[in-house]
C-alpha positions as a Python dict, from the first residue, in 0.01 Angstrom:
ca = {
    (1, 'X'): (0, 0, 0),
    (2, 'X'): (144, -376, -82),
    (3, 'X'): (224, -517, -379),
    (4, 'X'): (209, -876, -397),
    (5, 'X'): (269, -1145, -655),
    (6, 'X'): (39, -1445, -686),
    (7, 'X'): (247, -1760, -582),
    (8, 'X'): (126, -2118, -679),
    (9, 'X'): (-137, -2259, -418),
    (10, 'X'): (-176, -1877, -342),
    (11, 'X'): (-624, -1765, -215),
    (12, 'X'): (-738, -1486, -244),
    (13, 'X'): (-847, -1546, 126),
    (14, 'X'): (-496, -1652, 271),
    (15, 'X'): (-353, -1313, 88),
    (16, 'X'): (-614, -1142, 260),
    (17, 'X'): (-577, -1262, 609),
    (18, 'X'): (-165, -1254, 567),
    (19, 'X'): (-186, -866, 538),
    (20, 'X'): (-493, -777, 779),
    (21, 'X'): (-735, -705, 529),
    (22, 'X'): (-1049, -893, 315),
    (23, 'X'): (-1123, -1065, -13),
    (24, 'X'): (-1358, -768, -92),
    (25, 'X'): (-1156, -539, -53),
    (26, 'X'): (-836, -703, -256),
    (27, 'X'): (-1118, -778, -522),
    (28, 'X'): (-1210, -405, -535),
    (29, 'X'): (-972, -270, -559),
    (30, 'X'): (-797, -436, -802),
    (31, 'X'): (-1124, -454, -1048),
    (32, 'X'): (-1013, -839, -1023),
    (33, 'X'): (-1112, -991, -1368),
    (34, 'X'): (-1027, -1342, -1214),
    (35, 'X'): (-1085, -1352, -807),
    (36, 'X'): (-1146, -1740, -859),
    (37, 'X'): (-907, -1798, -1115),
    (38, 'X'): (-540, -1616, -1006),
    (39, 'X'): (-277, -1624, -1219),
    (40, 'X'): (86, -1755, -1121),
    (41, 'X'): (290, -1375, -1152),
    (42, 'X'): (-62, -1145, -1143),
    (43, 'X'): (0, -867, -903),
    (44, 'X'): (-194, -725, -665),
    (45, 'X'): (-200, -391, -519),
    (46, 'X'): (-325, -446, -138),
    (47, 'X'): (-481, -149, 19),
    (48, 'X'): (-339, -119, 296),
    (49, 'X'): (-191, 165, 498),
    (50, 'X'): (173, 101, 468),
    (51, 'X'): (343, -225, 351),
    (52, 'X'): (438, -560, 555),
    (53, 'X'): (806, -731, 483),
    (54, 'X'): (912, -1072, 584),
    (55, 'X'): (1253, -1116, 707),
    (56, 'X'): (1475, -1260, 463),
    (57, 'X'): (1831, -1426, 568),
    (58, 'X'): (2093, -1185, 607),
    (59, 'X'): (1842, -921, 701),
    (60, 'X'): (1932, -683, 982),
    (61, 'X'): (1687, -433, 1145),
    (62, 'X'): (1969, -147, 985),
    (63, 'X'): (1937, -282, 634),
    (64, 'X'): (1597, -291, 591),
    (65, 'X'): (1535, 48, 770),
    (66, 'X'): (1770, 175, 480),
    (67, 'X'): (1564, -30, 185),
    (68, 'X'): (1292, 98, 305),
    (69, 'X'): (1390, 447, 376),
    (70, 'X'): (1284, 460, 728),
    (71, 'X'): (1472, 582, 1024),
    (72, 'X'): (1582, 232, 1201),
    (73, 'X'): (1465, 356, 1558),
    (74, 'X'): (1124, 424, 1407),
    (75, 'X'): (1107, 121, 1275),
    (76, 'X'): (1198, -25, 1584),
    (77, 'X'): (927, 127, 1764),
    (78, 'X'): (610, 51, 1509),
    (79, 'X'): (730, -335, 1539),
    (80, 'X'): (783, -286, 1921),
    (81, 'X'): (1143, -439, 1910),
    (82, 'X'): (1459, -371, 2081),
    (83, 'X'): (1764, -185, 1819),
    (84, 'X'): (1950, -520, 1912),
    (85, 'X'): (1720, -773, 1919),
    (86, 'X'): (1842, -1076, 1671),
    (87, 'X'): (1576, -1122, 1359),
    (88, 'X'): (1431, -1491, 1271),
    (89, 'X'): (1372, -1547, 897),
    (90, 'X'): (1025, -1504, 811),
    (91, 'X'): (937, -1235, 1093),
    (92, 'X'): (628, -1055, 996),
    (93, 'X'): (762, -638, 1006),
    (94, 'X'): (561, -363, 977),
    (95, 'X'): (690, -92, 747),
    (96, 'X'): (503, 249, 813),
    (97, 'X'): (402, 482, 503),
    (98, 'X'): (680, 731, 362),
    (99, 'X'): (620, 1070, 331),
    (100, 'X'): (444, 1188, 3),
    (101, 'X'): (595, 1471, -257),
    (102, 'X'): (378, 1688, -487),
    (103, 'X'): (387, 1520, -840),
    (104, 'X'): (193, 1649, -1155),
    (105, 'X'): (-6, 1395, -1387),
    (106, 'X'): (-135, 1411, -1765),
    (107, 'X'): (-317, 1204, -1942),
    (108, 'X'): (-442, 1233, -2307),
    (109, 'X'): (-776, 1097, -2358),
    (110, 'X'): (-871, 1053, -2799),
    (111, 'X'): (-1203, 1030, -2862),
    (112, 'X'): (-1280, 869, -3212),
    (113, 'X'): (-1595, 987, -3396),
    (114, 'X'): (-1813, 1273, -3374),
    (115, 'X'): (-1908, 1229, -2974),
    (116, 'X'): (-1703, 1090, -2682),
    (117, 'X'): (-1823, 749, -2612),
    (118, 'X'): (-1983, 667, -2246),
    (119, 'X'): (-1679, 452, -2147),
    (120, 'X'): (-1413, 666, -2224),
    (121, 'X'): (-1614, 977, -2043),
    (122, 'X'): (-1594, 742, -1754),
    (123, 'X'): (-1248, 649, -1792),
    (124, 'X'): (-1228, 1031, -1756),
    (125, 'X'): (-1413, 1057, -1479),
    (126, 'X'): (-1233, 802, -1283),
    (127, 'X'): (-910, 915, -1363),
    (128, 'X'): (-978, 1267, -1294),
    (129, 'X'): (-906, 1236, -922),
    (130, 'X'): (-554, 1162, -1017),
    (131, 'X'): (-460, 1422, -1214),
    (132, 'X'): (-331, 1749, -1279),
    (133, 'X'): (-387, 1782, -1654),
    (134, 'X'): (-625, 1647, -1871),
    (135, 'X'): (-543, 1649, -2249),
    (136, 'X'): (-791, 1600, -2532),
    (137, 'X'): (-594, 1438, -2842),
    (138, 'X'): (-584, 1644, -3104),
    (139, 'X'): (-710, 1993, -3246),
    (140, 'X'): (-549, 1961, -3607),
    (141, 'X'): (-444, 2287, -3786),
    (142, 'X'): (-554, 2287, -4164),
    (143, 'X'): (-373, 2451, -4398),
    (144, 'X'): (-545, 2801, -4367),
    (145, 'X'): (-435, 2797, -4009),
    (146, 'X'): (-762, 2704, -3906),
    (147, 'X'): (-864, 2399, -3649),
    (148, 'X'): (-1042, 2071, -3622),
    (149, 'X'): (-1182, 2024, -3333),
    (150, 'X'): (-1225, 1677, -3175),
    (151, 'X'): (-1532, 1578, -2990),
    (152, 'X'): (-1501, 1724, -2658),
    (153, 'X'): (-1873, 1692, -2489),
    (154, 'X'): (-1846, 1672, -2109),
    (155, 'X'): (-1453, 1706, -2041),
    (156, 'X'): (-1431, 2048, -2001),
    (157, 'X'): (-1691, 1955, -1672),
    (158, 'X'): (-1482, 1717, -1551),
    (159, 'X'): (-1185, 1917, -1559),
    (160, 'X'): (-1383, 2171, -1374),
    (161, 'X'): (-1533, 1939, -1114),
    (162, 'X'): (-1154, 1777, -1016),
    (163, 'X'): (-1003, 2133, -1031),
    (164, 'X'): (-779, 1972, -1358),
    (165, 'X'): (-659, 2169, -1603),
    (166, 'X'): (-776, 2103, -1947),
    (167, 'X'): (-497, 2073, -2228),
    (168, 'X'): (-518, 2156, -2575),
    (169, 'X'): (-334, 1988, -2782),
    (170, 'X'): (-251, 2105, -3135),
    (171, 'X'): (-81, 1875, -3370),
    (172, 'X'): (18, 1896, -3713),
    (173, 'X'): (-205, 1643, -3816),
    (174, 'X'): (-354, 1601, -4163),
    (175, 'X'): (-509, 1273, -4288),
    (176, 'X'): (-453, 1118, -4002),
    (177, 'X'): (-98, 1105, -4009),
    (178, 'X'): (201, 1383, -3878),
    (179, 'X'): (291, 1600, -4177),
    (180, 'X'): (630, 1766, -4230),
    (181, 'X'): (471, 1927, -4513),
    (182, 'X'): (220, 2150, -4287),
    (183, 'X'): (443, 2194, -3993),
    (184, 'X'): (678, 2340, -4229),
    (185, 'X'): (379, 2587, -4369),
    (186, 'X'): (303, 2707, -4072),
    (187, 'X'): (655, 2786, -3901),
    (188, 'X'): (770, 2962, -4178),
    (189, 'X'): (469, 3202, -4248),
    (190, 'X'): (453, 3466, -4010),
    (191, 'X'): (65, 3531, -4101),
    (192, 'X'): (-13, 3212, -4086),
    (193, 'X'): (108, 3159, -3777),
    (194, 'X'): (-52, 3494, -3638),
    (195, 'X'): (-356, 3340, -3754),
    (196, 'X'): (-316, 3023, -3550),
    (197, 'X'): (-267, 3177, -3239),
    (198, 'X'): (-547, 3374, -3277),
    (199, 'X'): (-761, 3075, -3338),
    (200, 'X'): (-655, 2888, -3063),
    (201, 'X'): (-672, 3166, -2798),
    (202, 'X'): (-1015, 3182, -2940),
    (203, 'X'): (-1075, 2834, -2899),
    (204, 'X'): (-960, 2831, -2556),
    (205, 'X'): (-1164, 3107, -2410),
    (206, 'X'): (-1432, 2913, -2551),
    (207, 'X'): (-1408, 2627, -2381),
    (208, 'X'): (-1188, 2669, -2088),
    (209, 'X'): (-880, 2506, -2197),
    (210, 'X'): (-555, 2694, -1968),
    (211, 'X'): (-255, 2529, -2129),
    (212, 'X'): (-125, 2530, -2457),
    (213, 'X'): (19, 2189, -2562),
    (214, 'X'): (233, 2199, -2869),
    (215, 'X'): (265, 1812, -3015),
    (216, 'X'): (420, 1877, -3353),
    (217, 'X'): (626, 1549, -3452),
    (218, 'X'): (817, 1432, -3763),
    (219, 'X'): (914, 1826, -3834),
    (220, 'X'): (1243, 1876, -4077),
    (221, 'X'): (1543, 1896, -3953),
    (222, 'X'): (1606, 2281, -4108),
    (223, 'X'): (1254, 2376, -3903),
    (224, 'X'): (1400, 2352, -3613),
    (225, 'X'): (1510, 2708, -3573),
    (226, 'X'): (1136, 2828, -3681),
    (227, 'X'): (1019, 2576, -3463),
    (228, 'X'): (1138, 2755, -3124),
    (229, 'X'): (1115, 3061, -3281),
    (230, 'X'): (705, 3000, -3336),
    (231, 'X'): (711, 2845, -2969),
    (232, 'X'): (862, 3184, -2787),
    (233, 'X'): (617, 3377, -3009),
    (234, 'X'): (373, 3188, -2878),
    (235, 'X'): (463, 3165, -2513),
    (236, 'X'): (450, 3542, -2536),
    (237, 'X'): (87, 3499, -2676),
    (238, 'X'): (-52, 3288, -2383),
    (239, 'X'): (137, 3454, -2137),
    (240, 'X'): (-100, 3728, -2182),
    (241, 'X'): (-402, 3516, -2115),
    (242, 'X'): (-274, 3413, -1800),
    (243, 'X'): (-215, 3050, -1953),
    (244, 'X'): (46, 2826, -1962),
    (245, 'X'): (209, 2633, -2280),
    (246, 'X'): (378, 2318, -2328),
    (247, 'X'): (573, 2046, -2536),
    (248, 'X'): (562, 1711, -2673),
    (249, 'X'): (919, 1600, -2710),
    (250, 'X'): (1067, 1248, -2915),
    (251, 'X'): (1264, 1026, -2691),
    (252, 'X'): (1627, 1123, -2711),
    (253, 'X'): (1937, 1027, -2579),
    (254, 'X'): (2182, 1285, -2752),
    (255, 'X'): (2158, 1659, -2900),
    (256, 'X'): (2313, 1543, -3237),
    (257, 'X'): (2057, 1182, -3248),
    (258, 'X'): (1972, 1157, -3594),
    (259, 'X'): (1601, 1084, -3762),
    (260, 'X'): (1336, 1278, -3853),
    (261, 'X'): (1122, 1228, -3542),
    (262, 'X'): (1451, 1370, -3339),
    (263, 'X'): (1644, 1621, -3482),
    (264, 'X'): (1427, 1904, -3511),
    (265, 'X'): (1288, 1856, -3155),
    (266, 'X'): (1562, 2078, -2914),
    (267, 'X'): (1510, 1985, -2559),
    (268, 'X'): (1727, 2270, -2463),
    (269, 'X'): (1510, 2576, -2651),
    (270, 'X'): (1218, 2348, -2519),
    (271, 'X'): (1314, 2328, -2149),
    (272, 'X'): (1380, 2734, -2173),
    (273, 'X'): (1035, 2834, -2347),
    (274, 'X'): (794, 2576, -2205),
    (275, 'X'): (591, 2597, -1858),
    (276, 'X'): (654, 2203, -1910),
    (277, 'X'): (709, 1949, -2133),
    (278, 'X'): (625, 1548, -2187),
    (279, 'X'): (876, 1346, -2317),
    (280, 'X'): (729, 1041, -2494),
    (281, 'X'): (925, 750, -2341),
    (282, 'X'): (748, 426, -2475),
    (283, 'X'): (711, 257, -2822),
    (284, 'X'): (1035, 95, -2777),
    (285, 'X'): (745, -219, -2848),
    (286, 'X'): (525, -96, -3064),
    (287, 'X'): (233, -285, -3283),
    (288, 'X'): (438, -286, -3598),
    (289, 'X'): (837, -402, -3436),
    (290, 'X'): (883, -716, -3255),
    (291, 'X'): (782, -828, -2917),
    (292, 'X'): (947, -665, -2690),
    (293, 'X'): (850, -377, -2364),
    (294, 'X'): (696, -87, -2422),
    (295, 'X'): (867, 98, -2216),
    (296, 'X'): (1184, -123, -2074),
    (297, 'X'): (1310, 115, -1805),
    (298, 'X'): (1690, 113, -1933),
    (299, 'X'): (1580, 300, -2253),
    (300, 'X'): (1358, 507, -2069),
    (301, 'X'): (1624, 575, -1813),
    (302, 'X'): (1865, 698, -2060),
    (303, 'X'): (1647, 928, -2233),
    (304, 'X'): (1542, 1109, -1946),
    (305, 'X'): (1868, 1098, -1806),
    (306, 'X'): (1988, 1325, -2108),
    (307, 'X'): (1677, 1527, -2102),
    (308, 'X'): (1778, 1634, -1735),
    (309, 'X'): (2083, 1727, -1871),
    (310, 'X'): (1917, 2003, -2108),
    (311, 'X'): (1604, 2089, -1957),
    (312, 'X'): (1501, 2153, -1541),
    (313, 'X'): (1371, 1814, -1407),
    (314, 'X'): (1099, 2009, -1236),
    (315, 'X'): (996, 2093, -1607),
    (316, 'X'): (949, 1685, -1732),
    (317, 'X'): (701, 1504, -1771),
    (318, 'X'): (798, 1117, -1793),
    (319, 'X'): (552, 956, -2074),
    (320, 'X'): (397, 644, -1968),
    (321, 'X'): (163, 392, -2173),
    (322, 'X'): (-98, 258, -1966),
    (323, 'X'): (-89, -45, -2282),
    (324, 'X'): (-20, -314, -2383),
    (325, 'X'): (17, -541, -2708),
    (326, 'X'): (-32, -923, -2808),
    (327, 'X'): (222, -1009, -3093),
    (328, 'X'): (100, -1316, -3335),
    (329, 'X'): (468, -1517, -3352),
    (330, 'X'): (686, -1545, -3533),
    (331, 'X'): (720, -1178, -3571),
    (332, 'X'): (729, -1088, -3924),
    (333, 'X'): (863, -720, -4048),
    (334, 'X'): (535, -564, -4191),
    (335, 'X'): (305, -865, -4092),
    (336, 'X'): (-16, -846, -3869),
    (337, 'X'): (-7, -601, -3644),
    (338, 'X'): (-5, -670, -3281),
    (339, 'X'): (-320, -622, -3095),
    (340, 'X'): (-308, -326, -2864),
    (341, 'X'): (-508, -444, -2463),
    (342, 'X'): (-521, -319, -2128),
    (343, 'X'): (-401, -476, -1824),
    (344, 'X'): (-658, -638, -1729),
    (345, 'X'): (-738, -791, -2056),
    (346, 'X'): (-349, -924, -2043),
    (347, 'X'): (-463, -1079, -1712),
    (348, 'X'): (-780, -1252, -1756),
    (349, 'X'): (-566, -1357, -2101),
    (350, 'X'): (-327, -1526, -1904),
    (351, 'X'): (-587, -1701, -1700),
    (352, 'X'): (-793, -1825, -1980),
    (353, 'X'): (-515, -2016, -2143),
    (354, 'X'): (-330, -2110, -1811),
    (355, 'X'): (-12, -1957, -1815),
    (356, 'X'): (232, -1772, -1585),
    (357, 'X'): (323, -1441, -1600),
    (358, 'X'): (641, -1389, -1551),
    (359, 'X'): (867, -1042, -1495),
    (360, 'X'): (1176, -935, -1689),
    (361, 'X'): (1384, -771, -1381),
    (362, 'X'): (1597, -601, -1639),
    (363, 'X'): (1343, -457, -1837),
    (364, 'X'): (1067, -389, -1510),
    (365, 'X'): (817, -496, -1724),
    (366, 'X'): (543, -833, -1719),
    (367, 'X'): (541, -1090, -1988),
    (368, 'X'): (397, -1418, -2095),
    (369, 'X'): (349, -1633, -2353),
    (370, 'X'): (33, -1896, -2468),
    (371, 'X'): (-80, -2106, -2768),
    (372, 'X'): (-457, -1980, -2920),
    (373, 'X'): (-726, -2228, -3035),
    (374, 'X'): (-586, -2215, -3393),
    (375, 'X'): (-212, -2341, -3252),
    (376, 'X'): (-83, -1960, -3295),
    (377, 'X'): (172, -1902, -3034),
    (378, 'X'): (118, -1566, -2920),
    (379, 'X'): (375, -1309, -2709),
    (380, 'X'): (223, -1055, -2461),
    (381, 'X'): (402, -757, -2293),
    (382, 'X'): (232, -466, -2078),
    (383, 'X'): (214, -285, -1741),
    (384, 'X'): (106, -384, -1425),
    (385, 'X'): (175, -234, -1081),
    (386, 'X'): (546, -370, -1079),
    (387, 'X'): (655, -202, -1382),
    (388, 'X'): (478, 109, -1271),
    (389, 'X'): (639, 101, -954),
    (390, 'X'): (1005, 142, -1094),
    (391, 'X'): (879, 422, -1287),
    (392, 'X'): (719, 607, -1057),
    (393, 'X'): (1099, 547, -832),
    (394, 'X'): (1259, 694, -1148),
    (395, 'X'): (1057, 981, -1144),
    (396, 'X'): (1143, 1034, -752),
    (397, 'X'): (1519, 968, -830),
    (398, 'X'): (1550, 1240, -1116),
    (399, 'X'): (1312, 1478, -974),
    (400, 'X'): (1110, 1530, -1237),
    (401, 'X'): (763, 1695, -1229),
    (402, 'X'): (525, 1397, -1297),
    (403, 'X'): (416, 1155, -1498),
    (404, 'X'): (211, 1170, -1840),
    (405, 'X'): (-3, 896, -1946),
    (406, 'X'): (-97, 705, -2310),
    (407, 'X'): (-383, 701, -2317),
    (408, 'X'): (-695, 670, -2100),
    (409, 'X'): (-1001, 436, -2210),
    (410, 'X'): (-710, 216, -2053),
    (411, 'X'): (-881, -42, -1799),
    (412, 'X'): (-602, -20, -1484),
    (413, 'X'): (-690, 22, -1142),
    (414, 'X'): (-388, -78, -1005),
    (415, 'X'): (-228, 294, -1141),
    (416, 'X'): (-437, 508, -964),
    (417, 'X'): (-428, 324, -588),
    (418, 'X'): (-36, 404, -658),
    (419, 'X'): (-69, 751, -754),
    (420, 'X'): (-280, 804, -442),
    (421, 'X'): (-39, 616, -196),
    (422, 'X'): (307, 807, -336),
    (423, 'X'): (188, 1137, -420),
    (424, 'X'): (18, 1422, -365),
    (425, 'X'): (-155, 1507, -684),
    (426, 'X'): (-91, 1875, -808),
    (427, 'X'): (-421, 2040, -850),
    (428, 'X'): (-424, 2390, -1098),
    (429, 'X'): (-820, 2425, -1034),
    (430, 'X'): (-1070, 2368, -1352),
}
C-alpha cells in the first residue's frame, strides 16, 4: 500500500501508470470526491501490494533497507540488483510488504433519535470488517440506577456477522451532559450500585453485548477511591458472565495533573482492573478552542507515553478522531462554533475553493486555509492517511493493543485500506 501526495500538474492517469495500477482502481478506493479536480497536498492511498520508493541523493541500498525495515539482501533480490551496485537518483525500487502484527480496533458509533439512521448502519457495516469492538454511545444510568437505552436496531447483527464484539457503554450522562452529581450517587451507594450491575448484566444478556465499557468523565476528585472500588466490584460481576470490562480514560500526562476531567481518573487502578482501556487522545482542537489539530501527535505522544508508564501497553487503546473541524476566523473565545466534517468533505472543500493542502510535519496532521463567498476566511484541520499513518507507527512503537476510533458515520476510506495493509484485525467472535 502507497501513499502518495498530489503534486502540481499531477493525473490521476500518470499516478496510476507510475505505480502499476489504474484510475479505477485509485478512484475506488479512495471514494475520490474529486477524480477530475485533485487537490495540490490530497493524499492518496494506492492499493497496491507493497510500496515503490524513488532514490533520493545520498541514498544507499543499506539506508533504505533500514527505513524501510527490510533486510538489505532481500531487498536486493526483489529489485534484482547486486549488494554493491552504485544507485542513480530517481531509480524506481520496489519495497516488499512488512510483516503484519495482531492489533485490536474500537469504534463508537452514536445514533441520535429513536432509530439508527440508514447511513450510519452502513457506516457500521463497512467498518465492521475492521474491527474488533464495536461500541454503541451511550446507555445513561438515571438516578434509580436504572438505564436509557440508545437506539440499537441492527448492530447487534453486525457484530455477529463480523465476529465483533459489541460494547456497552455506560456513561454518567444526564441531560445530555457528564454529571459529577450522579457519578457521585452511584459510587457511593452500595445498593445503588448493586442495582446497576444487575441492570446491565440484564441488559447484556439481552442483547448480546460481551464487554462492559465504563465511560464515566468529569467525576470529583474525592470519588476517585469509590470509583475503582465500584470498577473491581464490577469486574468481579462480569467475570462471572464470562465477559470482559473496560475504561474510558482523560488524556494525561502526570498522576498528580490537575482538573476535574483528570484527577479522579487513575490509570494505574485502571490498567490493574480493566481487560482494556481507551485513552481519549484528541480534542487538543476542539469546536469551541482555536484552530489548531485534533490530535497533534506530540500531545498525543506524551500522554500515552505516561500511560505506558502506569498501565500494560498491551492493555491501551490509543483514541483516534476520524474528524475534522472548519473554524470561522478570527477565532473568538465563545464565538461560533467550528463546524465538525469528514475527510472527504475537507477534500472536495479544498477543491471547490482552490486551495492547497498543506501538512504540519510537527504536528502529522493536514491543514488549509480558503476565503467563503461572504469574504469569511475560514481554517480547516483533520485526518487523512498521513496523519493516520504516524499514529498507527506510534501504536507499533509503544506496543499498545490498538486503536479506538471517534466516531463512525465518519466518511474515510483511506482508514480502513490501512488497517487492512498493517494489521491483522483481532476478531473476539459476535
Amino acid at each position: 500500500m502507497q501513499i502518495h501526495v498530489i503534486q502540481s500538474g499531477q493525473t490521476l492517469s500518470g499516478i496510476a501508470e507510475a505505480y502499476g495500477t489504474t484510475v479505477e482502481e485509485i478512484v475506488r478506493a479512495n471514494k475520490l470526491p474529486n477524480p477530475d479536480k485533485l487537490v495540490v497536498g490530497q493524499t492518496l492511498v494506492i492499493p497496491i501490494v507493497g510500496r515503490f520508493y524513488w532514490v533520493q541523493r545520498g541514498d544507499s541500498l543499506w539506508s533504505i533497507a533500514r527505513r524501510f525495515s527490510i533486510p538489505m539482501q532481500r531487498l536486493a533480490e526483489v529489485n534484482r540488483l547486486s549488494l554493491n551496485a552504485p544507485l542513480r537518483v530517481g531509480q524506481r525500487l520496489y519495497i516488499p510488504p512488512g510483516a503484519k502484527r495482531r492489533a485490536e480496533f474500537n469504534a463508537y458509533i452514536e445514533p441520535r433519535g429513536a432509530t439508527v439512521s440508514p447511513a450510519l448502519e452502513a457506516s457500521a457495516r463497512e467498518a465492521a470488517p475492521y474491527l474488533t469492538y464495536l461500541s454503541p454511545f451511550y446507555f445513561s444510568i438515571r438516578r434509580d440506577a436504572t438505564l436509557q437505552e440508545p437506539p440499537l436496531d441492527d448492530f447487534p447483527a453486525i457484530a455477529r456477522a463480523n465476529r465483533v464484539t459489541l460494547v456497552m457503554v455506560v456513561a454518567n450522562i444526564e441531560n445530555g451532559q457528564f454529571s459529577d452529581e450522579l457519578g457521585a450517587l452511584i459510587l457511593t451507594n452500595e445498593t445503588l450500585q448493586n442495582r446497576l450491575l444487575d441492570n446491565i448484566v440484564a441488559t447484556a444478556r439481552r442483547y448480546g453485548f460481551r464487554d462492559i465499557h465504563f465511560d464515566f468523565e468529569y467525576l470529583r476528585p474525592e470519588d476517585r477511591e469509590a470509583y475503582n472500588a465500584f470498577l473491581r466490584k464490577a469486574k468481579r460481576r462480569f467475570e462471572r458472565e464470562g465477559w470482559l470490562m473496560s475504561t474510558a480514560l482523560a488524556p494525561k500526562t502526570s498522576a498528580t495533573q490537575r482538573g476535574r476531567w483528570y484527577e479522579a481518573h487513575d490509570y494505574r487502578a485502571h490498567g490493574q482492573i480493566a481487560d482494556f482501556v481507551v485513552i481519549m487522545t484528541y480534542e487538543w482542537g476542539y469546536s469551541g478552542g482555536p484552530p489548531m489539530p485534533v490530535s497533534p501527535i506530540g500531545p498525543v505522544r506524551r500522554v500515552l507515553e505516561y500511560a505506558i508508564s502506569e498501565i500494560p501497553a498491551g492493555k491501551i487503546l490509543m483514541g483516534q478522531n476520524l474528524y475534522g473541524y472548519d473554524w470561522t476566523l478570527p477565532y473568538v473565545p465563545g464565538g461560533p462554533y467550528a463546524r465538525a466534517l469528514s475527510p472527504q468533505q475537507a477534500i472536495a472543500l479544498a477543491a471547490r475553493y482552490n486551495v492547497a493542502i498543506e501538512y504540519d510535519i510537527e504536528a502529522q496532521a493536514p491543514h488549509f486555509r480558503y476565503r467563503d463567498e461572504n469574504g469569511r476566511e475560514h481554517e480547516v484541520w483533520f485526518e487523512d492517511a498521513r496523519s493516520i499513518q504516524a499514529k498507527f507507527q506510534l501504536v507499533k512503537e509503544l506496543g499498545l493493543r490498538g486503536v479506538s476510533y471517534w466516531k463512525l458515520g465518519v466518511d474515510f476510506p483511506q482508514n480502513g485500506l490501512l488497517i487492512n495493509d498493517q494489521f491483522i484485525v483481532g476478531k473476539r467472535g459476535g
